[in-house]
C-alpha positions in Angstrom: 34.4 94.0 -74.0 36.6 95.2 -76.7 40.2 94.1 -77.1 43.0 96.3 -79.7 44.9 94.6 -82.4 48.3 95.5 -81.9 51.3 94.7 -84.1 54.2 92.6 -83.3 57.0 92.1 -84.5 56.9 89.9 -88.0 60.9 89.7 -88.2 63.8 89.6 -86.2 64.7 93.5 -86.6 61.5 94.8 -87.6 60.4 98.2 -86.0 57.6 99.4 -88.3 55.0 97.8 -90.7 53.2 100.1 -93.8 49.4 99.0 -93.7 48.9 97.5 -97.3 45.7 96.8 -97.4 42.4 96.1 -94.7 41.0 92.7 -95.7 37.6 93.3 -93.3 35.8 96.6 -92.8 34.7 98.2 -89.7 31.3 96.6 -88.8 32.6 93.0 -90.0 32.4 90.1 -88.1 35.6 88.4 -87.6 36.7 84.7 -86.3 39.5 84.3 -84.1 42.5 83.7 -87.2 40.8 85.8 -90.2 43.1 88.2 -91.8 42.4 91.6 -90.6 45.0 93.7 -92.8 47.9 92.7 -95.0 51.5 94.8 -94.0 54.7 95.2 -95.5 57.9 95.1 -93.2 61.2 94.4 -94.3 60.2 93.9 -97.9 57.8 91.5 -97.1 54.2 90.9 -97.0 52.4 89.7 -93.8 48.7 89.1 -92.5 48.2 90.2 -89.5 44.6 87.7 -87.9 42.3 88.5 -85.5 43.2 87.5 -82.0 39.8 86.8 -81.3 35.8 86.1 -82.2 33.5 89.3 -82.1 32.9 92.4 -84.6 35.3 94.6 -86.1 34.7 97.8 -83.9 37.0 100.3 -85.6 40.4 100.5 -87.7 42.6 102.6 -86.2 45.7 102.6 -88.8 44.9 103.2 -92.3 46.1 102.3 -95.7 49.3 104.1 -96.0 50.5 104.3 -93.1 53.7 103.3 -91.2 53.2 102.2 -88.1 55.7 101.4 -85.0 55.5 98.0 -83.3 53.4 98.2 -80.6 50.8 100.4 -81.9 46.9 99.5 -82.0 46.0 98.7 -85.8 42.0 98.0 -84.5 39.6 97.6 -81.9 37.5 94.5 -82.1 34.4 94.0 -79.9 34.2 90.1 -78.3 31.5 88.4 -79.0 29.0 87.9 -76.0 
């Protein structure tokens, strides 16, 4: 079953993030609380962590890229 990895919000007034930087790579395995991808929102930098066990399925959002809150940053397929 996959699941998306959506952003939140990280700050009180925050409507967009800029991806910095993906810490895994499509095809990793990820625990439930790894960093996925480091953002930048209202001058700040912020992990965003897996929600859950399985395999990085695809990134969705790339470096670069500014994306609303709400948006799906990856897919990740649970682990059986």
């Amino acid at each position: 079953m996959a699941a998306d990895v959506v952003l939140e919000s990280l700050a009180a007034e925050m409507e967009f993030a800029t991806i910095l930087r993906w810490l895994k790579r499509a095809g990793d395995t990820v625990v439930a609380g790894d960093p996925l991808v480091e953002v930048e929102a209202d001058k700040a930098n912020y992990e965003i962590e897996s929600p859950l066990g399985g395999t990085l399925a695809e990134i969705v959002a790339f470096e670069g890229d500014e994306i609303p809150v709400g948006a799906v940053l990856a897919v990740i397929e649970e682990a059986a």
